[in-house]
Backbone as CSV, one residue per row, in Angstrom:
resi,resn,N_x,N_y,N_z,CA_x,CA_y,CA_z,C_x,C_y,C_z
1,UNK,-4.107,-10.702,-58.718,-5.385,-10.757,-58.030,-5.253,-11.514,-56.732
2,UNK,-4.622,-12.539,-56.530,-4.646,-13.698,-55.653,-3.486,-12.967,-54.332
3,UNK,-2.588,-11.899,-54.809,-1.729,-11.199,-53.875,-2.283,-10.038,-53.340
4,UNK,-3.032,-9.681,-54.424,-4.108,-8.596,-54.084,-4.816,-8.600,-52.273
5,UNK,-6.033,-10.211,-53.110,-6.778,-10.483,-52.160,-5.787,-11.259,-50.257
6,UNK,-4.927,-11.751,-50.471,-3.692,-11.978,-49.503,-3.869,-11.042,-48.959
7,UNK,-3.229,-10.212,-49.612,-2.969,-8.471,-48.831,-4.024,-8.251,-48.240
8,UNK,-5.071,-7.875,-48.437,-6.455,-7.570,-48.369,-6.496,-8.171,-46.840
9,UNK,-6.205,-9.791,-46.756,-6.587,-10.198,-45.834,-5.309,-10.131,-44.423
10,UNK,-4.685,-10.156,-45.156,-3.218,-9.951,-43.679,-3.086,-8.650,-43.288
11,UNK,-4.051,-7.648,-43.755,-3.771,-6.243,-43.123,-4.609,-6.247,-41.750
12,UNK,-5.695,-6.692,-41.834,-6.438,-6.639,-40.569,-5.718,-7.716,-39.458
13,UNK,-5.146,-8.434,-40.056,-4.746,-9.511,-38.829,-3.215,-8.589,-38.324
14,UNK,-2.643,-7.692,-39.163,-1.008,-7.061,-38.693,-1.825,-6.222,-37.725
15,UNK,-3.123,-5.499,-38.012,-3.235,-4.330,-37.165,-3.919,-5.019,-36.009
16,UNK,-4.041,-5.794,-35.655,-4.610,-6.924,-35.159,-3.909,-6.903,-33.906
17,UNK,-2.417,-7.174,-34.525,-1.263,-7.751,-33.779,-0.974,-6.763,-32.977
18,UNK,-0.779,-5.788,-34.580,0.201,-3.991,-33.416,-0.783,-3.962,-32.510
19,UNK,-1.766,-3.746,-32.552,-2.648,-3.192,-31.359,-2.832,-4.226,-30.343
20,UNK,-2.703,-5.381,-30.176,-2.874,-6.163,-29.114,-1.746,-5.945,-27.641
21,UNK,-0.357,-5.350,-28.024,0.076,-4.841,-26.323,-0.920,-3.924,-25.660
22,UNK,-1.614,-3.202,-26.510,-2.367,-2.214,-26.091,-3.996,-2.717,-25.405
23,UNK,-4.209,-3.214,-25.890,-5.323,-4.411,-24.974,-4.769,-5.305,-24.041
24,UNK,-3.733,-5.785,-23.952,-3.297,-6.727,-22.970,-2.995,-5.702,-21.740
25,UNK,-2.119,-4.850,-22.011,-2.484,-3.398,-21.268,-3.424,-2.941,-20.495
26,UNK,-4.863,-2.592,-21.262,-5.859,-2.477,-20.787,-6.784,-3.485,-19.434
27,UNK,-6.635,-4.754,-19.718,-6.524,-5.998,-19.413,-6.210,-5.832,-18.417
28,UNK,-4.964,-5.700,-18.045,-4.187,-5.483,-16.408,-4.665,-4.662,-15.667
29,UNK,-4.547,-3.446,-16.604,-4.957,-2.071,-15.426,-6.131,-2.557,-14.775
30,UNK,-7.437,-2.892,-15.444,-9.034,-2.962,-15.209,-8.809,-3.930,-13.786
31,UNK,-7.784,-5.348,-14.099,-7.958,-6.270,-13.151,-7.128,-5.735,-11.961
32,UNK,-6.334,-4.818,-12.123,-5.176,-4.117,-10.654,-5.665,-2.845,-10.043
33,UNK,-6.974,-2.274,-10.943,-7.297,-0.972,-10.678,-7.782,-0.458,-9.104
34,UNK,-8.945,-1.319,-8.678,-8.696,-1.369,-7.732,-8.061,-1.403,-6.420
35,UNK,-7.207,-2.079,-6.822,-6.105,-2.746,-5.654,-5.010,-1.750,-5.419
36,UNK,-5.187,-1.408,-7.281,-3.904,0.301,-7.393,-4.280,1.726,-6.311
37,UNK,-5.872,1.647,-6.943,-6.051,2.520,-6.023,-6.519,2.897,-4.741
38,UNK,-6.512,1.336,-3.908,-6.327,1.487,-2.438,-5.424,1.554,-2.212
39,UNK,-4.104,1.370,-2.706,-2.978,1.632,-2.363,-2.221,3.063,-2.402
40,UNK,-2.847,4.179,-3.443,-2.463,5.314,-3.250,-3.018,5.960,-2.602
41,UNK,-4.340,5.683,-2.210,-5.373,6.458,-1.253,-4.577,6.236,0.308
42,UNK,-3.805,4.475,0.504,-2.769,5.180,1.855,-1.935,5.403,1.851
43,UNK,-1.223,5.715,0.430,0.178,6.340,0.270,0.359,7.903,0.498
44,UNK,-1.195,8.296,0.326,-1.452,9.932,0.484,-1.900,10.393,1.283
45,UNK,-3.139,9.580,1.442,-3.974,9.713,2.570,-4.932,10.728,2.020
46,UNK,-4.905,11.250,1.215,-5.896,12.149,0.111,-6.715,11.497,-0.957
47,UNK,-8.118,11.543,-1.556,-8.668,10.314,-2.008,-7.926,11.362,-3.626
48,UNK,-7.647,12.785,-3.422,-7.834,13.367,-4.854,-6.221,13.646,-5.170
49,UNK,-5.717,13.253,-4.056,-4.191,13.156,-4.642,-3.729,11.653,-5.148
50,UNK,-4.527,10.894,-4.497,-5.082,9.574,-5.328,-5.232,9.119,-6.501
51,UNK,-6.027,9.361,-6.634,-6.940,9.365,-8.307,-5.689,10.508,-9.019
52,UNK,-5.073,11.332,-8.758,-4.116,11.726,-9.641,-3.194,11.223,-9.695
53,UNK,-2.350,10.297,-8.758,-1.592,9.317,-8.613,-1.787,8.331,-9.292
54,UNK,-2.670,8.088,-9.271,-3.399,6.443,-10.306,-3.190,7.017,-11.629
55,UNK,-3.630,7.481,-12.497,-3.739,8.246,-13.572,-1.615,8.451,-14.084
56,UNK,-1.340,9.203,-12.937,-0.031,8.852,-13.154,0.957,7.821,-13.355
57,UNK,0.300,6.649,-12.351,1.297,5.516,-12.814,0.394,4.571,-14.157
58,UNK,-0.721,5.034,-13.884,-0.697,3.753,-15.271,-0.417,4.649,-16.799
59,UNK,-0.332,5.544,-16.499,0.417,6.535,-18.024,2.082,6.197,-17.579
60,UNK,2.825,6.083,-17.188,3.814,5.154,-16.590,4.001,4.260,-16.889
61,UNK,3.065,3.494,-16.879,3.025,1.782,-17.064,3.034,1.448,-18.152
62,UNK,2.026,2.350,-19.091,1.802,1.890,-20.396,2.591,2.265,-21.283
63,UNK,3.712,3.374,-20.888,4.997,3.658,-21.805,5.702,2.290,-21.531
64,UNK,5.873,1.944,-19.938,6.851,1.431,-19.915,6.783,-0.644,-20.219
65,UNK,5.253,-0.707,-20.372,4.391,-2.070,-20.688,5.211,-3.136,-21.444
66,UNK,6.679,-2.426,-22.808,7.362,-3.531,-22.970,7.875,-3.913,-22.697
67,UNK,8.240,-3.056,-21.178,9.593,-4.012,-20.449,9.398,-4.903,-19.546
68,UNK,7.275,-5.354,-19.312,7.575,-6.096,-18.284,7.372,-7.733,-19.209
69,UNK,8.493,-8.360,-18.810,8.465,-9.790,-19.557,7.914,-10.747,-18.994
70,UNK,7.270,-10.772,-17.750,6.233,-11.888,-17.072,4.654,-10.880,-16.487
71,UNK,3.595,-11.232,-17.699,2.466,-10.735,-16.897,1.763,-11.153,-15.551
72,UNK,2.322,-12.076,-15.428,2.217,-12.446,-13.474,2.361,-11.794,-12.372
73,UNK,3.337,-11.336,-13.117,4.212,-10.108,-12.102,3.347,-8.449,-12.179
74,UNK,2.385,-8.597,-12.731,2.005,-7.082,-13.007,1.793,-6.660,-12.211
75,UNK,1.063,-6.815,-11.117,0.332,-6.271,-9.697,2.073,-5.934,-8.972
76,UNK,2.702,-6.528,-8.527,3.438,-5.472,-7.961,4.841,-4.733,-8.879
77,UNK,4.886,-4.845,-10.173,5.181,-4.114,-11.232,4.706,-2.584,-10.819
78,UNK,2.733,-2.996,-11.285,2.597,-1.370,-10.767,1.934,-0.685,-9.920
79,UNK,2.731,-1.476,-8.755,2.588,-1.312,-7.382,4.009,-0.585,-7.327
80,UNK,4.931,-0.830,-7.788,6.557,0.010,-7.915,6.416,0.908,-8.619
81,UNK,5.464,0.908,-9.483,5.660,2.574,-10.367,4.841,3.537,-9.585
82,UNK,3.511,3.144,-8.953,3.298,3.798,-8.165,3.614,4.468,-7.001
83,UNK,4.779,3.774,-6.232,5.610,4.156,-5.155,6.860,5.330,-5.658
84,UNK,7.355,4.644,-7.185,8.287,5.746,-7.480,7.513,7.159,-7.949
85,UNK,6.383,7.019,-8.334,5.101,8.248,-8.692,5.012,9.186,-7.525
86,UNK,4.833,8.449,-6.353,4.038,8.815,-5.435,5.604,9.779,-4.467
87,UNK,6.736,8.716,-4.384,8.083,9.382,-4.404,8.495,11.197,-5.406
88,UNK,8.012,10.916,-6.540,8.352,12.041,-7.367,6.972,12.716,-6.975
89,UNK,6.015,12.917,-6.604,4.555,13.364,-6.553,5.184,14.484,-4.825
90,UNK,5.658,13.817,-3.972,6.383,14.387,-2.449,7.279,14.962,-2.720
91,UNK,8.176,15.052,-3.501,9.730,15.632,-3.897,9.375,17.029,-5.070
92,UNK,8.231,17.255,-5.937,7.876,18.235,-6.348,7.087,19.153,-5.719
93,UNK,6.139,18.575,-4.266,5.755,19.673,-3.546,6.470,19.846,-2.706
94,UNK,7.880,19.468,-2.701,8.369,20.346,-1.784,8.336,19.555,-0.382
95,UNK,8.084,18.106,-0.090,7.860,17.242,0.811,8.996,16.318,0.901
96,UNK,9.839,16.113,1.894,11.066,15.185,2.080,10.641,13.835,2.592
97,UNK,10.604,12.488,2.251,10.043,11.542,3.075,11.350,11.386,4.162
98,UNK,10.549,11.318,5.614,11.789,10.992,6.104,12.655,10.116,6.025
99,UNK,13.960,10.112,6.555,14.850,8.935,6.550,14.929,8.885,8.101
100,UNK,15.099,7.476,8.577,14.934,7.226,10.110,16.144,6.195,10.232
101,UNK,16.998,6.490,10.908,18.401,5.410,10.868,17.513,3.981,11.738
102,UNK,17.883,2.798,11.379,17.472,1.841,11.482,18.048,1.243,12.826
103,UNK,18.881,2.110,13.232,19.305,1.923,14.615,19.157,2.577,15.803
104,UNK,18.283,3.460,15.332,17.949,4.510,16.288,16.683,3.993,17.357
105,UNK,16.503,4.879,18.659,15.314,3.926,18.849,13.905,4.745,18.920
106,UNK,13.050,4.136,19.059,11.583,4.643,18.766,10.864,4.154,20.051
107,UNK,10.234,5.476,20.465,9.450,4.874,22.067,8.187,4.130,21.824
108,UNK,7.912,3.714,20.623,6.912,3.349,20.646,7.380,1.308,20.320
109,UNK,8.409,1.407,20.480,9.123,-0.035,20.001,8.590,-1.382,21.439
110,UNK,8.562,-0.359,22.390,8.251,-1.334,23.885,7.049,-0.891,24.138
111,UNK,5.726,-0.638,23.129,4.641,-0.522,23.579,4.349,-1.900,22.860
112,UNK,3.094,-2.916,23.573,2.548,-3.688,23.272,0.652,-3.827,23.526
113,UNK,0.288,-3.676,22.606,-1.180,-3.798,22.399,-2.212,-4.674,23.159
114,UNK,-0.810,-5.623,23.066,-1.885,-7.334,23.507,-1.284,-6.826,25.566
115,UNK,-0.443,-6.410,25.754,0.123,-6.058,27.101,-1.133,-5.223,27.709
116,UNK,-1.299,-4.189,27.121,-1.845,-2.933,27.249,-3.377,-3.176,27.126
117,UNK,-4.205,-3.988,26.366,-5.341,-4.598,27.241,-5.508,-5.520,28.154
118,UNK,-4.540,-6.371,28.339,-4.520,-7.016,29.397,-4.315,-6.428,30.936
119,UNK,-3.629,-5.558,30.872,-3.398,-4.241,31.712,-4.779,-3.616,32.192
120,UNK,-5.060,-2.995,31.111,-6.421,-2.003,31.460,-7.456,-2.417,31.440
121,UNK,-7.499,-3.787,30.917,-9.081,-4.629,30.596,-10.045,-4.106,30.475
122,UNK,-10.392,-3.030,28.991,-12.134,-2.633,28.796,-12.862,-3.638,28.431
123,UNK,-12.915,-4.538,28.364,-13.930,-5.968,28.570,-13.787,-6.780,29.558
124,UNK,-14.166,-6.414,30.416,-13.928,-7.361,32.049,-14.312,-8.508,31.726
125,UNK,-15.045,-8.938,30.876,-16.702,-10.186,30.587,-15.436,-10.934,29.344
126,UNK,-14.942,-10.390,28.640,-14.619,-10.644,27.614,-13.582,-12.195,27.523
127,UNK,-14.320,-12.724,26.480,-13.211,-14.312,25.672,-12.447,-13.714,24.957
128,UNK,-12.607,-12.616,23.853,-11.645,-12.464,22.492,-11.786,-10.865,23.103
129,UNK,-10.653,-10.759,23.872,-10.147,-9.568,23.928,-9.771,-8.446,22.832
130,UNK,-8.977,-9.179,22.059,-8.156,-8.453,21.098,-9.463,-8.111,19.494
131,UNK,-10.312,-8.865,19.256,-11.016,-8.483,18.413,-12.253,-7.901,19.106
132,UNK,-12.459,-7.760,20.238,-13.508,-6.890,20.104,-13.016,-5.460,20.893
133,UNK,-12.214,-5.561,20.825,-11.333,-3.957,20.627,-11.014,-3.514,19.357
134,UNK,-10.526,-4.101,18.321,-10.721,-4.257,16.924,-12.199,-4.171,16.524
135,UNK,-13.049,-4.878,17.299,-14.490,-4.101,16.479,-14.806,-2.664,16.626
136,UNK,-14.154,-2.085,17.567,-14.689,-0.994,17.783,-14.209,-0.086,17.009
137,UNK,-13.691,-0.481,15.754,-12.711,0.642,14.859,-13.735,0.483,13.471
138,UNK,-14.391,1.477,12.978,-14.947,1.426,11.625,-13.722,1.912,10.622
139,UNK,-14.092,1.626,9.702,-13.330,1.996,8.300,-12.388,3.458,8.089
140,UNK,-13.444,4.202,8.525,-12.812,5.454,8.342,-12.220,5.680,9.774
141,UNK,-11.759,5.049,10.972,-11.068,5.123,12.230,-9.627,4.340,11.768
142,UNK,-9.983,3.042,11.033,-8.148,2.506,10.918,-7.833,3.227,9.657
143,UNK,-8.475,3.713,8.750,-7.646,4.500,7.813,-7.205,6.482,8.431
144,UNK,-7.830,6.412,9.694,-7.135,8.033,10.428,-5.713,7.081,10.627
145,UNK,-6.056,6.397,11.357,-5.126,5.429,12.689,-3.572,5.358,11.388
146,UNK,-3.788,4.869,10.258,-3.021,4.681,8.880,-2.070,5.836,8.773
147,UNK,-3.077,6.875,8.206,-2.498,7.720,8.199,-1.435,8.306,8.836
148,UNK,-1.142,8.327,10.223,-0.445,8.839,11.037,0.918,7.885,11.214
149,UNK,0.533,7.205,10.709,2.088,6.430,10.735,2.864,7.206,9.904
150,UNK,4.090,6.568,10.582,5.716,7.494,9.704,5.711,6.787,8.489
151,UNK,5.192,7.495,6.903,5.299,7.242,5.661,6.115,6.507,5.351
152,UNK,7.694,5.984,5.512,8.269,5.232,5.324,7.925,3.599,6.242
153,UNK,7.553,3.707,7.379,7.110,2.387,7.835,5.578,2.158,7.298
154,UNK,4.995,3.065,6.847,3.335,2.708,6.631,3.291,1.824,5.059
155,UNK,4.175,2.227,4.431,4.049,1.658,3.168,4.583,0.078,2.821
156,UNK,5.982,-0.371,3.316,5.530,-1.762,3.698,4.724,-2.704,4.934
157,UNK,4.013,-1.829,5.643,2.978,-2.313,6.261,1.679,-2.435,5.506
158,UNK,1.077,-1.485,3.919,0.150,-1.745,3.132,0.551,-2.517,2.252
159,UNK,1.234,-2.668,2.334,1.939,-3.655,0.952,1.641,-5.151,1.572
160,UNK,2.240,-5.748,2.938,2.006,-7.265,3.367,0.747,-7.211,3.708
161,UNK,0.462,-6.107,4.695,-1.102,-6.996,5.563,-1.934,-6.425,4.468
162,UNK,-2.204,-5.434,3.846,-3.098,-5.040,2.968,-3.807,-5.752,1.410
163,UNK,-2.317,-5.378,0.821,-2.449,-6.426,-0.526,-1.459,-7.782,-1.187
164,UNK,-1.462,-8.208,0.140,-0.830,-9.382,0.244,0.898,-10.006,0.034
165,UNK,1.282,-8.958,-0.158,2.569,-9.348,-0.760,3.276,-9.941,0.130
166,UNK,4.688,-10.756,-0.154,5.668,-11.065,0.922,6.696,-9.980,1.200
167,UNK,7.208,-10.020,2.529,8.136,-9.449,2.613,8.886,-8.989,1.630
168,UNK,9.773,-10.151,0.735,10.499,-10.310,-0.462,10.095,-9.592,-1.512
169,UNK,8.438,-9.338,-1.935,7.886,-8.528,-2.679,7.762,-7.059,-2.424
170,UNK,8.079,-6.842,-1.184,7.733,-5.574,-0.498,8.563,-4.977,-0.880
171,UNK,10.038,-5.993,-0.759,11.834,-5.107,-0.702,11.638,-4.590,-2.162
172,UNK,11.229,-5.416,-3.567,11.387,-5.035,-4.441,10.332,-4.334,-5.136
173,UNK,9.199,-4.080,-4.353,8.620,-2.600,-4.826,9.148,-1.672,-4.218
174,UNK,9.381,-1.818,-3.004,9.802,-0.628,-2.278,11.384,-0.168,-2.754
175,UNK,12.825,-0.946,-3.342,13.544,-1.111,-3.423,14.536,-0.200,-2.696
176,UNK,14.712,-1.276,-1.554,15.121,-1.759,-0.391,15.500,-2.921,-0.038
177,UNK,16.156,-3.141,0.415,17.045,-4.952,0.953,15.639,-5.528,1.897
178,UNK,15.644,-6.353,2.023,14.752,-7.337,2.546,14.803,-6.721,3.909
179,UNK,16.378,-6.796,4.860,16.244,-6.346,6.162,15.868,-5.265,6.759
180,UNK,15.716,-4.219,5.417,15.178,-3.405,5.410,13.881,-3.125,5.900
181,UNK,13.275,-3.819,5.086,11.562,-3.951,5.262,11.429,-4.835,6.560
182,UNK,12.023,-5.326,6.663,11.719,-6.207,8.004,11.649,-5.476,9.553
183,UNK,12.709,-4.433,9.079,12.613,-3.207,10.477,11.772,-2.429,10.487
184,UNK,11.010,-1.738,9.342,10.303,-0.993,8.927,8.578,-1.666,9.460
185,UNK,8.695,-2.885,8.860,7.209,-3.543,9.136,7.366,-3.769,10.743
186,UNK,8.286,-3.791,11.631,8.206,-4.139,13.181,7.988,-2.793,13.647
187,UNK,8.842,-1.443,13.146,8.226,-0.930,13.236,7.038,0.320,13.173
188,UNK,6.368,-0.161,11.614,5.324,-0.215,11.686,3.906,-0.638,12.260
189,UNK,4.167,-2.261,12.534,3.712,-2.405,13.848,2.667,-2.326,14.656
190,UNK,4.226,-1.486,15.080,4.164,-0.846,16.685,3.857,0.396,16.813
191,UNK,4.360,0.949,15.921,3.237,2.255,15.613,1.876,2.254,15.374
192,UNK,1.450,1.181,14.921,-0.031,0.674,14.371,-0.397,0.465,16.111
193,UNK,-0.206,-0.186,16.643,-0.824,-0.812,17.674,-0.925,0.610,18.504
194,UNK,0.202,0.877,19.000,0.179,2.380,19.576,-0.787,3.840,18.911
195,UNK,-1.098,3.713,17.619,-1.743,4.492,17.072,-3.493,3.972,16.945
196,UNK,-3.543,3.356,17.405,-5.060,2.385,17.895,-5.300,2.736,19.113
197,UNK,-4.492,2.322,20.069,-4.783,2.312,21.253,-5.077,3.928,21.757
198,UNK,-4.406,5.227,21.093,-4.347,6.188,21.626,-5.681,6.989,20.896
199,UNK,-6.058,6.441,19.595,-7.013,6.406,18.921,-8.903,6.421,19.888
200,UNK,-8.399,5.004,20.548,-9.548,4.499,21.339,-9.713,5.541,22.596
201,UNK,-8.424,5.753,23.173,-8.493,6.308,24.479,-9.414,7.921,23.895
202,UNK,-8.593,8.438,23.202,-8.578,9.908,22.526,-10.005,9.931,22.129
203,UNK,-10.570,9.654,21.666,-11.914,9.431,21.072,-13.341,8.698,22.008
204,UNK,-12.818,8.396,23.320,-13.775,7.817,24.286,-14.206,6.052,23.416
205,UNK,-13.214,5.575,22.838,-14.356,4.163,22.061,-13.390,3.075,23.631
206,UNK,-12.693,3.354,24.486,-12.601,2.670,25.708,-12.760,3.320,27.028
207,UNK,-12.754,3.066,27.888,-12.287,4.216,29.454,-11.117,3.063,30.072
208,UNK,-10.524,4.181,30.294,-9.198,3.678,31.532,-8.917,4.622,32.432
209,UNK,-7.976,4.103,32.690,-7.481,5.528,34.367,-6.705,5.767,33.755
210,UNK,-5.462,5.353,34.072,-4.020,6.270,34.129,-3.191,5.941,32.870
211,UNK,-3.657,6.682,31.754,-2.797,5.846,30.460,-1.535,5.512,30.632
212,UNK,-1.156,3.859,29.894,0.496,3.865,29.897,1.700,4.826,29.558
């Protein structure tokens, strides 16, 4: 009777147990969900290749949930499954990300932003040059401006200025050497700045004369 009632009572606490990776699980996703899925919305630039991306890495995640041994680390855990998702997601339609030799050069490397209003000055009146040229960009203008960057520099550029990571965190979602990312984010950039500025001109949100 007395092993009986034992039993009785240690069954709910075992199923208790098994099922608790599976809530701790749950747990993460809810608190990263967000953050997951601003991050595939500029990995795609599609809100519905997105949301299928998301869906993909956390079915990903949750196979792969016993291998991560520090829950600290979860946010850019599956911030890496999402990049390798989003990697296999381009390589089944038939999409090559480019590769850009790191020594090559890019004309957009000697454009400078902070140069280039000082140059053309659309605020003659103006104290804070640089942010109220920045005001003139709504939400859906720096996520065009995003988009158009070269996919391999845009993604450790969302990774630091976006959702905070370090450099160091970047290399190992992105997995890539540190110096890696370091060329990539310069120039990213500079593509950013250049993809603003041509943004503003292109769209009338400044006037100038003779573009650089």
């Amino acid at each position: 009777m007395i092993a009986t009632v034992t039993d009785a009572q240690s069954q709910p606490q075992a199923e208790s147990s098994a099922d608790e990776p599976g809530r701790a699980f749950a747990a993460i996703a809810r608190d990263q969900l967000d953050g997951l899925y601003g991050y595939c919305v500029r990995l795609t630039s599609d809100r519905t290749d997105a949301e299928d991306l998301v869906q993909d890495t956390l079915l990903r995640a949750m196979r792969a949930y016993p291998e991560l041994r520090d829950p600290a680390r979860a946010k850019g855990w599956l911030f890496a499954i999402a990049t390798n998702a989003w990697r296999d997601l381009c390589r089944a339609r038939g999409r090559t990300l480019p590769t850009i030799s790191l020594d090559s050069r890019d004309p957009d490397d000697d454009f400078s932003l902070f140069a280039t209003l000082a140059i053309e000055d659309p605020f003659p009146y103006s104290d804070e040059l640089h942010l109220d040229f920045l005001r003139l960009f709504r939400d859906e203008d720096v996520q065009d401006v995003f988009a158009r960057i070269n996919p391999v520099f845009r993604a450790p550029l969302i990774l630091t200025t976006i959702h905070g990571f370090s450099c160091k965190e970047a290399a190992a979602i992105l997995d890539v050497p540190l110096g890696t990312v370091l060329s990539r984010l310069h120039r990213g950039r500079k593509q950013l700045e250049r993809g603003m500025w041509d943004y503003a001109v292109r769209n009338g949100l400044v006037e100038v004369g003779d573009e650089p």
